[in-house]
mmCIF file as gemmi writes it, N, C-alpha and C atoms, coordinates in Angstrom:
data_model
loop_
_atom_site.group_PDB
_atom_site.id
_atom_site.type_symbol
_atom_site.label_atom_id
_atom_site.label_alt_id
_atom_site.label_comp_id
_atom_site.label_asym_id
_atom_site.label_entity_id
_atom_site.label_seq_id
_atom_site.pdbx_PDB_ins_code
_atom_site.Cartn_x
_atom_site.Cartn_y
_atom_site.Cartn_z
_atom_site.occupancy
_atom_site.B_iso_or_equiv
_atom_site.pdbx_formal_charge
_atom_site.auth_seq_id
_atom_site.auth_asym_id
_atom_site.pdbx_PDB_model_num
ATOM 1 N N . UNK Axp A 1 ? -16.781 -5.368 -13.932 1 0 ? 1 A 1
ATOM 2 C CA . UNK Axp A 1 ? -16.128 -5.868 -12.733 1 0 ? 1 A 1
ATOM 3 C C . UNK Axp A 1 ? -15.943 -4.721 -11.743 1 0 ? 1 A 1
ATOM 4 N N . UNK Axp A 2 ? -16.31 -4.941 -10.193 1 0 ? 2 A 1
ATOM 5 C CA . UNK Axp A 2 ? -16.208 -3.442 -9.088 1 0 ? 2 A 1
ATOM 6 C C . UNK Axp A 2 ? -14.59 -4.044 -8.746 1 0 ? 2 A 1
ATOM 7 N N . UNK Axp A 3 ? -14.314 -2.742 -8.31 1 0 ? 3 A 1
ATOM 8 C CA . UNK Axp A 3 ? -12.879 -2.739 -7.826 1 0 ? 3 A 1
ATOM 9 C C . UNK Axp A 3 ? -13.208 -1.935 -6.128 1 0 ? 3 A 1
ATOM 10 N N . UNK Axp A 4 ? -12.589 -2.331 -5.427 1 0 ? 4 A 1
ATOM 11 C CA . UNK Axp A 4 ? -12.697 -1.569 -4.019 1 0 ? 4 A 1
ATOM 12 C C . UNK Axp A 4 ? -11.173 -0.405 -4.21 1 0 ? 4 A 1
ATOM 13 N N . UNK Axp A 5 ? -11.345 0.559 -3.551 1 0 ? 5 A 1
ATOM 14 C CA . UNK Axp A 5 ? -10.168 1.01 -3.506 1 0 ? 5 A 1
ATOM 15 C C . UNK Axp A 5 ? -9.885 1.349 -1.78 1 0 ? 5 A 1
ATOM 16 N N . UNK Axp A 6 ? -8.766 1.313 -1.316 1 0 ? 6 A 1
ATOM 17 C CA . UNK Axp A 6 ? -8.358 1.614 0.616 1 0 ? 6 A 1
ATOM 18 C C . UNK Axp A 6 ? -7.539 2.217 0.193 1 0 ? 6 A 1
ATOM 19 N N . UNK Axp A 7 ? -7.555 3.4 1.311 1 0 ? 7 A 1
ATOM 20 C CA . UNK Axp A 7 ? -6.147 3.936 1.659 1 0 ? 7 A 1
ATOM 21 C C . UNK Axp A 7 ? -5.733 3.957 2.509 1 0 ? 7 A 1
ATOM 22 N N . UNK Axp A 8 ? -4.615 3.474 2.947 1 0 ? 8 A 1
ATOM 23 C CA . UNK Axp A 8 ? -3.988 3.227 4.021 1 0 ? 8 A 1
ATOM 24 C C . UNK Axp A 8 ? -2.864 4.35 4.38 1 0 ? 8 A 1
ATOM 25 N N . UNK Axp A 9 ? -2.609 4.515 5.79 1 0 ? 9 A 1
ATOM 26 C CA . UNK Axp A 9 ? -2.027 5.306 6.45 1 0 ? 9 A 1
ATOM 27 C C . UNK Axp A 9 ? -0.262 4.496 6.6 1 0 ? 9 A 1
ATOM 28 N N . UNK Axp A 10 ? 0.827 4.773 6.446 1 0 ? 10 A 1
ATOM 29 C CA . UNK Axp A 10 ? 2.151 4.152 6.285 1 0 ? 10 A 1
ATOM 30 C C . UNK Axp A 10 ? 3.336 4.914 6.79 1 0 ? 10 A 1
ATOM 31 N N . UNK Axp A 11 ? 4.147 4.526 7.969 1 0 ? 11 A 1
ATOM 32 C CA . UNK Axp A 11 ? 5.097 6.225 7.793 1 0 ? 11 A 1
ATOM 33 C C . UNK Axp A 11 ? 6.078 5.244 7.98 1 0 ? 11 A 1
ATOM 34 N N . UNK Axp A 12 ? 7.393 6.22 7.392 1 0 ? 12 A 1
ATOM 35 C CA . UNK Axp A 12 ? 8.302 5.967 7.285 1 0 ? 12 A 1
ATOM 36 C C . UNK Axp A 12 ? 8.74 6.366 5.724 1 0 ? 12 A 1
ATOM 37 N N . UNK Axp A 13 ? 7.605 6.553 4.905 1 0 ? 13 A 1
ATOM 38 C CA . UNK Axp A 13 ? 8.132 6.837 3.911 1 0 ? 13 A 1
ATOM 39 C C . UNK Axp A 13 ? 8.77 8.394 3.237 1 0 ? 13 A 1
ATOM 40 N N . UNK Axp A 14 ? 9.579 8.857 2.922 1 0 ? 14 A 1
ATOM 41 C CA . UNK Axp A 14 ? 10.299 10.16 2.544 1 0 ? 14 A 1
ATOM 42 C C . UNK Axp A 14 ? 11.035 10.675 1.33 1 0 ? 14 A 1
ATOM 43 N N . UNK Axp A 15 ? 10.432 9.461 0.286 1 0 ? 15 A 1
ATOM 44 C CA . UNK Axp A 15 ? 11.012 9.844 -0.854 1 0 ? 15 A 1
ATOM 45 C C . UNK Axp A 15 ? 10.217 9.026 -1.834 1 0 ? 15 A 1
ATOM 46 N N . UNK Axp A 16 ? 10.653 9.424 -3.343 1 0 ? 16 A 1
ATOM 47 C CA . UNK Axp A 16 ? 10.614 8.516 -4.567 1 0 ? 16 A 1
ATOM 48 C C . UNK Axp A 16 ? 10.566 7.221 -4.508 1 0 ? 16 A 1
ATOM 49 N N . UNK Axp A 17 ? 11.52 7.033 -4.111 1 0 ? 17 A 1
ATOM 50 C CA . UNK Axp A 17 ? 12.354 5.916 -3.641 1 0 ? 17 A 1
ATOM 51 C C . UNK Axp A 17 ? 11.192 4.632 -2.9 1 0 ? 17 A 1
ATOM 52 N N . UNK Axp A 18 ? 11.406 5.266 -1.691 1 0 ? 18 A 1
ATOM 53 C CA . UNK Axp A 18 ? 10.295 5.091 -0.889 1 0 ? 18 A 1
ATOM 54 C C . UNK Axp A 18 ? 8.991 4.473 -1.39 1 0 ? 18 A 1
ATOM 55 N N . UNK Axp A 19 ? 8.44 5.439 -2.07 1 0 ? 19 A 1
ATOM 56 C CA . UNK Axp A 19 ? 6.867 5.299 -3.047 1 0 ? 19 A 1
ATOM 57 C C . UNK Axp A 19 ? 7.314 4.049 -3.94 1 0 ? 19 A 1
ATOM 58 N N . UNK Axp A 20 ? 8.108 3.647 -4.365 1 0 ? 20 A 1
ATOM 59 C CA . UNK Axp A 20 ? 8.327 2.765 -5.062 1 0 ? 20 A 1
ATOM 60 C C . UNK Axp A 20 ? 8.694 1.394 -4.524 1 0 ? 20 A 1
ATOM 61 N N . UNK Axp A 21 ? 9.579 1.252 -3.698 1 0 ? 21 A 1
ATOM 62 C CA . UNK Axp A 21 ? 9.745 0.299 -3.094 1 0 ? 21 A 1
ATOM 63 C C . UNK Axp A 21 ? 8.124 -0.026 -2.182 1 0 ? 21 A 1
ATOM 64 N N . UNK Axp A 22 ? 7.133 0.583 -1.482 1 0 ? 22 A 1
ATOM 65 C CA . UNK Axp A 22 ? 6.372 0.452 -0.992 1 0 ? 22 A 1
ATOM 66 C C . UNK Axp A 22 ? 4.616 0.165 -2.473 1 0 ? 22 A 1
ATOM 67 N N . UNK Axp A 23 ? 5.227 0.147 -3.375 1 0 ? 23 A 1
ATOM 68 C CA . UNK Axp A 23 ? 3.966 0.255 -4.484 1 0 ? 23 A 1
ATOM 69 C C . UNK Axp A 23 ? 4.445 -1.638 -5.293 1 0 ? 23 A 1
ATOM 70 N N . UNK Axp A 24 ? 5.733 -1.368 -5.162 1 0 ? 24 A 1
ATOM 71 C CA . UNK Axp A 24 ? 6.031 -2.662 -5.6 1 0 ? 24 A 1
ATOM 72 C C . UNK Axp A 24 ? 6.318 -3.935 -4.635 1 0 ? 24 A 1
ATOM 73 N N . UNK Axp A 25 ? 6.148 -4.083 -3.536 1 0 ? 25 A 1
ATOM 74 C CA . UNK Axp A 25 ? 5.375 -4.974 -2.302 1 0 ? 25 A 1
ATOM 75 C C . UNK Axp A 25 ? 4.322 -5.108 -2.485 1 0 ? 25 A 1
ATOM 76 N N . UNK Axp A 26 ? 3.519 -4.437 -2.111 1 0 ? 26 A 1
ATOM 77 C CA . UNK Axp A 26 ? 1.298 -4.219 -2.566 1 0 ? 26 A 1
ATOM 78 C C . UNK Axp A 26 ? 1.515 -4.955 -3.562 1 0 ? 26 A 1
ATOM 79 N N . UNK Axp A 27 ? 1.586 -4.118 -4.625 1 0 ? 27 A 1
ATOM 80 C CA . UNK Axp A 27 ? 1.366 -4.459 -6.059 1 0 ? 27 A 1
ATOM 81 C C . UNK Axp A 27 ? 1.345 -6.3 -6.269 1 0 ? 27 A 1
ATOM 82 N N . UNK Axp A 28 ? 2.358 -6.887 -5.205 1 0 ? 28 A 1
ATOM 83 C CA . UNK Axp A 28 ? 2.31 -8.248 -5.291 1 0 ? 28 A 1
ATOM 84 C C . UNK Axp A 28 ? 1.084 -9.112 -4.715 1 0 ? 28 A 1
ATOM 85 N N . UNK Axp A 29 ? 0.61 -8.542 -4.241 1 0 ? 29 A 1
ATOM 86 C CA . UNK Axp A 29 ? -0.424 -8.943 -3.555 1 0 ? 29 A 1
ATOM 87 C C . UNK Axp A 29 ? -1.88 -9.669 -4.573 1 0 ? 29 A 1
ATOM 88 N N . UNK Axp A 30 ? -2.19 -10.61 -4.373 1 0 ? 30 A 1
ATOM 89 C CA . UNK Axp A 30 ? -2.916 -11.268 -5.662 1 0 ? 30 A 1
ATOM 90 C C . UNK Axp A 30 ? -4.259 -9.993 -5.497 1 0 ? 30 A 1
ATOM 91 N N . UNK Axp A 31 ? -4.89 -10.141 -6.58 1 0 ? 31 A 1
ATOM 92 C CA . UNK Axp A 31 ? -5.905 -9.151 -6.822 1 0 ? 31 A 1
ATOM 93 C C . UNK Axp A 31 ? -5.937 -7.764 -6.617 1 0 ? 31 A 1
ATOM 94 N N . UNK Axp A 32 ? -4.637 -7.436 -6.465 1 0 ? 32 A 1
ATOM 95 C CA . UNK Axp A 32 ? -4.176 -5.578 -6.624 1 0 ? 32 A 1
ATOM 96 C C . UNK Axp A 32 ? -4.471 -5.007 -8.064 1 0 ? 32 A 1
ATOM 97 N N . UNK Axp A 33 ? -4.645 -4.116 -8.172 1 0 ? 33 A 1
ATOM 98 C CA . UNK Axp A 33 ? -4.508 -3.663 -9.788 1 0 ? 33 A 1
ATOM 99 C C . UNK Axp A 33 ? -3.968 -2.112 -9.823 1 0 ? 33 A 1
ATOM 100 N N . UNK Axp A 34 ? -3.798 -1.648 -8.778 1 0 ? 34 A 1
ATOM 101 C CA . UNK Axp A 34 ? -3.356 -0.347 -8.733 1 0 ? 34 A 1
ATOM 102 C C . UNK Axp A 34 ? -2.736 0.004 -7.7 1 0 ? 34 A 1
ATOM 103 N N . UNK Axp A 35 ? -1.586 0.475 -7.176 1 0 ? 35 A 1
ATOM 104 C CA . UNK Axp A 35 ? -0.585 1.2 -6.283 1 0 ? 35 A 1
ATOM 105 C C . UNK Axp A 35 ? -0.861 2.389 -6.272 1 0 ? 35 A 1
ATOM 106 N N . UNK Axp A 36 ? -1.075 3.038 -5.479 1 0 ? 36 A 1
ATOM 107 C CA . UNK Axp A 36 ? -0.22 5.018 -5.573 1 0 ? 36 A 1
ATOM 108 C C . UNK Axp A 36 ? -0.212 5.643 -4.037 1 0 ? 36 A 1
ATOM 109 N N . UNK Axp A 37 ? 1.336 5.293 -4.25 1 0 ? 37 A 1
ATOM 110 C CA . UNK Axp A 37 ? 2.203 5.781 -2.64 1 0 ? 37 A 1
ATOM 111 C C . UNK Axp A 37 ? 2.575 7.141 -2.669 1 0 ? 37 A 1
ATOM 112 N N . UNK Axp A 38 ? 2.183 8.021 -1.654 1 0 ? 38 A 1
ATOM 113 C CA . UNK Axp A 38 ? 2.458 9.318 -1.728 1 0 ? 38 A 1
ATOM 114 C C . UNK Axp A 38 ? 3.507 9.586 -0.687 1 0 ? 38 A 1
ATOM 115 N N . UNK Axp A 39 ? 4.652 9.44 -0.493 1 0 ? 39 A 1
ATOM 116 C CA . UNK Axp A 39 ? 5.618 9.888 0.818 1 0 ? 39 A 1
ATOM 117 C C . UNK Axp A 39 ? 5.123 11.253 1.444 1 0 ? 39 A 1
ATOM 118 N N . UNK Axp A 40 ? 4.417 12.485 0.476 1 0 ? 40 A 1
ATOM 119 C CA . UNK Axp A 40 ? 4.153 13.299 1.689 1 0 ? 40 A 1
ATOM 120 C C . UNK Axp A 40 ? 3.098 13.524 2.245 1 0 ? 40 A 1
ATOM 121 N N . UNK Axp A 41 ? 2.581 12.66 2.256 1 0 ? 41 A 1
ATOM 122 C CA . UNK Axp A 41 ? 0.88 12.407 2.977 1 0 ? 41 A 1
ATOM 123 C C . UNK Axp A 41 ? 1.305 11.18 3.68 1 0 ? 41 A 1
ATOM 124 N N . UNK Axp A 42 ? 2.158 10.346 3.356 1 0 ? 42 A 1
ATOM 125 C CA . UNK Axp A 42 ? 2.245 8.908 3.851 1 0 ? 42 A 1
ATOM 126 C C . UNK Axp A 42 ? 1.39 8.312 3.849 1 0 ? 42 A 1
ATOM 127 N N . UNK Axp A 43 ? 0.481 8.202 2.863 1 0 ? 43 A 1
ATOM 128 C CA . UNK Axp A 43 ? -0.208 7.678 2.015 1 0 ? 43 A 1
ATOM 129 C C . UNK Axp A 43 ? -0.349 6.474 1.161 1 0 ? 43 A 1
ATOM 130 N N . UNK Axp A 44 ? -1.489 5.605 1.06 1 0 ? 44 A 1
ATOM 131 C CA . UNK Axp A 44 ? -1.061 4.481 0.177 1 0 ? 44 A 1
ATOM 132 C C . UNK Axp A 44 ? -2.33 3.75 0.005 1 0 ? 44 A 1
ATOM 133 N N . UNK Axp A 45 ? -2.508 4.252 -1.619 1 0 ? 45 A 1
ATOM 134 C CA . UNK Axp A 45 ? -4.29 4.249 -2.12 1 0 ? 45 A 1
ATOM 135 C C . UNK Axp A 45 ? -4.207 2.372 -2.764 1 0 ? 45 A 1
ATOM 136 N N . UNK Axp A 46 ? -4.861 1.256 -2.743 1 0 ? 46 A 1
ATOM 137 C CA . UNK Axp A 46 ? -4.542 0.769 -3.137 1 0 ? 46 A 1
ATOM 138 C C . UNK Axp A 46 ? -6.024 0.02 -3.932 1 0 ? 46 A 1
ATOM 139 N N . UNK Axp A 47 ? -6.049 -0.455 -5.15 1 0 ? 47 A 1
ATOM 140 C CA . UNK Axp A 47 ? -6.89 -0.765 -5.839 1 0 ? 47 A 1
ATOM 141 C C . UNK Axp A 47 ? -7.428 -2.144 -6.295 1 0 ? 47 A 1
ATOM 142 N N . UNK Axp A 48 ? -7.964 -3.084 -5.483 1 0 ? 48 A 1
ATOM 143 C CA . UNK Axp A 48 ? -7.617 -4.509 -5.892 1 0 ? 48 A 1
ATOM 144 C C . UNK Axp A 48 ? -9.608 -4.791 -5.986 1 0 ? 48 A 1
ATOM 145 N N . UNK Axp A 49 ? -9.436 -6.08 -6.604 1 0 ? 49 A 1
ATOM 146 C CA . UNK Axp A 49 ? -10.855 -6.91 -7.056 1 0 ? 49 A 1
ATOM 147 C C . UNK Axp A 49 ? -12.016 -7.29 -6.081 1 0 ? 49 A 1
ATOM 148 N N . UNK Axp A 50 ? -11.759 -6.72 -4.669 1 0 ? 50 A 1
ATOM 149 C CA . UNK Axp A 50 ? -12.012 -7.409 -3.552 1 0 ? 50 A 1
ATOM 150 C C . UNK Axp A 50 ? -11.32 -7.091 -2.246 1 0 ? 50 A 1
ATOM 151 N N . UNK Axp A 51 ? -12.057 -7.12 -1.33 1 0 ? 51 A 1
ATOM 152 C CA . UNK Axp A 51 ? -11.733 -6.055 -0.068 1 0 ? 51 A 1
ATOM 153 C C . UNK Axp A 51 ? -10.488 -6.805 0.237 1 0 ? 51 A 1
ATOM 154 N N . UNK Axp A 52 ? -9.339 -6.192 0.747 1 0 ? 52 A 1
ATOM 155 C CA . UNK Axp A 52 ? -8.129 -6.527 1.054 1 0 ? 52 A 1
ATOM 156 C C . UNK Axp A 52 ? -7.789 -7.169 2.54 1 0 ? 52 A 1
ATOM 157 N N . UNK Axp A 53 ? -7.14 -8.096 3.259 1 0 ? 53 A 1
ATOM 158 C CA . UNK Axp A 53 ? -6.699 -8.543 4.494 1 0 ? 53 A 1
ATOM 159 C C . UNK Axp A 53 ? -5.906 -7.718 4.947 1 0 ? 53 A 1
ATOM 160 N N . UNK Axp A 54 ? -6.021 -6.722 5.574 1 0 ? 54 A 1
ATOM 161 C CA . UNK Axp A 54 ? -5.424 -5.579 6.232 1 0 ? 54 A 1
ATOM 162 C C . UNK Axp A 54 ? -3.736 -6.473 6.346 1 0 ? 54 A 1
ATOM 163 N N . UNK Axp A 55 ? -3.925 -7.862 6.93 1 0 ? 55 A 1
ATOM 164 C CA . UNK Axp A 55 ? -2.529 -8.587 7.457 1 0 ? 55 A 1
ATOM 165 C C . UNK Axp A 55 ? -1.382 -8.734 5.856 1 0 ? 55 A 1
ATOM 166 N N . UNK Axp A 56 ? -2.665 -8.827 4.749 1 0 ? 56 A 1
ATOM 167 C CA . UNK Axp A 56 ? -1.41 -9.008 3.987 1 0 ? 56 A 1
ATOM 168 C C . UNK Axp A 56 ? -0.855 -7.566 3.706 1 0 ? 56 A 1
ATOM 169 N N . UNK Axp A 57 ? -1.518 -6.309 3.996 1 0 ? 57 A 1
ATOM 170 C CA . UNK Axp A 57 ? -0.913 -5.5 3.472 1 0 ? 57 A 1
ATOM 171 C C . UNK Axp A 57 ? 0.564 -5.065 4.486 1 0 ? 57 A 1
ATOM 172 N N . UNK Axp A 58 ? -0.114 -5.152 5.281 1 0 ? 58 A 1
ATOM 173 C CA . UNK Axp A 58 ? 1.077 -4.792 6.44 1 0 ? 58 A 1
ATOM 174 C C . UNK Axp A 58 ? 2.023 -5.651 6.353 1 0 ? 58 A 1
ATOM 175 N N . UNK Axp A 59 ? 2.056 -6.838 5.956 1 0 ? 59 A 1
ATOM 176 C CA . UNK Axp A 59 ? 3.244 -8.031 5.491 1 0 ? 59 A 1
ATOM 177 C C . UNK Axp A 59 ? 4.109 -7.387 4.385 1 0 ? 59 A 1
ATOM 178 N N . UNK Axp A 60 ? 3.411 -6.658 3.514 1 0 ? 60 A 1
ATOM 179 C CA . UNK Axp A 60 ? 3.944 -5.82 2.03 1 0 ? 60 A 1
ATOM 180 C C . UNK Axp A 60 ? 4.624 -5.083 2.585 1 0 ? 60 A 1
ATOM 181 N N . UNK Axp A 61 ? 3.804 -4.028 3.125 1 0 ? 61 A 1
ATOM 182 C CA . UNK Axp A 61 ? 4.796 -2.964 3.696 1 0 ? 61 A 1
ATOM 183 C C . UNK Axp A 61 ? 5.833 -3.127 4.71 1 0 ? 61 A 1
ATOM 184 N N . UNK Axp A 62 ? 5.547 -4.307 5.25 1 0 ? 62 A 1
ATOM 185 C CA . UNK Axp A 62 ? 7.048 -4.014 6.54 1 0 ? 62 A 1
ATOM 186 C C . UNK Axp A 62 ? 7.686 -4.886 5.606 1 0 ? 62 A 1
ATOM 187 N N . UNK Axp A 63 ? 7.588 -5.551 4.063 1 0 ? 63 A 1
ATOM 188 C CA . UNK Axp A 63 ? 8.706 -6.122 3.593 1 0 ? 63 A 1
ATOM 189 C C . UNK Axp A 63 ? 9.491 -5.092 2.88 1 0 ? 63 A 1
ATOM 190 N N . UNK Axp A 64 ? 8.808 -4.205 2.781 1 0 ? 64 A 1
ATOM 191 C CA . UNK Axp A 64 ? 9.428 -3.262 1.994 1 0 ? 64 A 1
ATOM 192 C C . UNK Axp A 64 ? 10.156 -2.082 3.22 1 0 ? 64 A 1
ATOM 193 N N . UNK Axp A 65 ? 9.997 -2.469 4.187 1 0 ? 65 A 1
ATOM 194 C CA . UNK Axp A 65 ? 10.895 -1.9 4.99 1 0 ? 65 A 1
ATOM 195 C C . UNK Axp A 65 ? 10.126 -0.919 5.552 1 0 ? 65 A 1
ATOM 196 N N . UNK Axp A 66 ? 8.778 -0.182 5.915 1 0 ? 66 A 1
ATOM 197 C CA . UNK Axp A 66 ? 8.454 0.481 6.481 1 0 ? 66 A 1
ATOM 198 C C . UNK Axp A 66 ? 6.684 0.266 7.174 1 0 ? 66 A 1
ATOM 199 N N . UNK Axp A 67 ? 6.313 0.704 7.806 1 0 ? 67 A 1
ATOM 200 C CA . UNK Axp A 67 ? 5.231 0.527 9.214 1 0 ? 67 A 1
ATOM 201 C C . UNK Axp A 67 ? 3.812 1.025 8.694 1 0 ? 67 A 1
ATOM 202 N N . UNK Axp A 68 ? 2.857 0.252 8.352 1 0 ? 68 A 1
ATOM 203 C CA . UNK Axp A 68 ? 1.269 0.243 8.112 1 0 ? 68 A 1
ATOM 204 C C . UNK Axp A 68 ? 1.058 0.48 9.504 1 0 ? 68 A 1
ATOM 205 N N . UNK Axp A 69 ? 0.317 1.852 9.682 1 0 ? 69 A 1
ATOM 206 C CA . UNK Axp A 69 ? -0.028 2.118 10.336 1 0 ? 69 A 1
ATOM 207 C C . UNK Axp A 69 ? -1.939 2.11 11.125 1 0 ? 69 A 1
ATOM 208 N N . UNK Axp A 70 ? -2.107 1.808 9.749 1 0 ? 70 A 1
ATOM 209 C CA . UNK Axp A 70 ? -3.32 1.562 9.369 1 0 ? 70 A 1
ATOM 210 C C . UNK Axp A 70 ? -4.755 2.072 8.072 1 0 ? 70 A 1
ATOM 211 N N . UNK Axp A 71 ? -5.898 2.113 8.408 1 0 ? 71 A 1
ATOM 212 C CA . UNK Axp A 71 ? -6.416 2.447 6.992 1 0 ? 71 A 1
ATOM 213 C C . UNK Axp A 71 ? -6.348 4.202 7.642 1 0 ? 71 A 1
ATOM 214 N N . UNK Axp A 72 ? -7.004 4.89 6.743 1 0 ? 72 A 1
ATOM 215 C CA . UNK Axp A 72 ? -6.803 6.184 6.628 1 0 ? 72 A 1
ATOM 216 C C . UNK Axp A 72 ? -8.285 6.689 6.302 1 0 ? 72 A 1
């Protein structure tokens, strides 16, 4: 099975904290299989079955409280 991986560009994020609350939004996203939020890159690699709708990700992230800025 191929997996696509994006990384997306995100700010607002500045902590642990942060990386987590922003990995566990994505992560909900049907056909994700991998998160990894970096707060000091503002960073956000994400790993799913199939190319992603840029709209749902940015729905993830501003639920989780911070701004997709775009891919990276």
């Amino acid at each position: 099975m191929s997996t696509v991986t994006t990384t997306y560009k995100v700010s607002g994020m500045t902590c642990g904290h942060c990386e987590g609350a922003v990995s566990e939004e994505v992560s909900r996203i049907e056909g994700v299989s991998a998160v990894q939020a970096v707060a000091a890159s503002g960073e956000v690699t994400v790993t799913s079955s199939s190319e992603l709708d840029d709209a749902l990700v940015r729905e993830a992230v501003d639920e989780a409280g911070y701004e997709l800025v775009g891919r990276a």
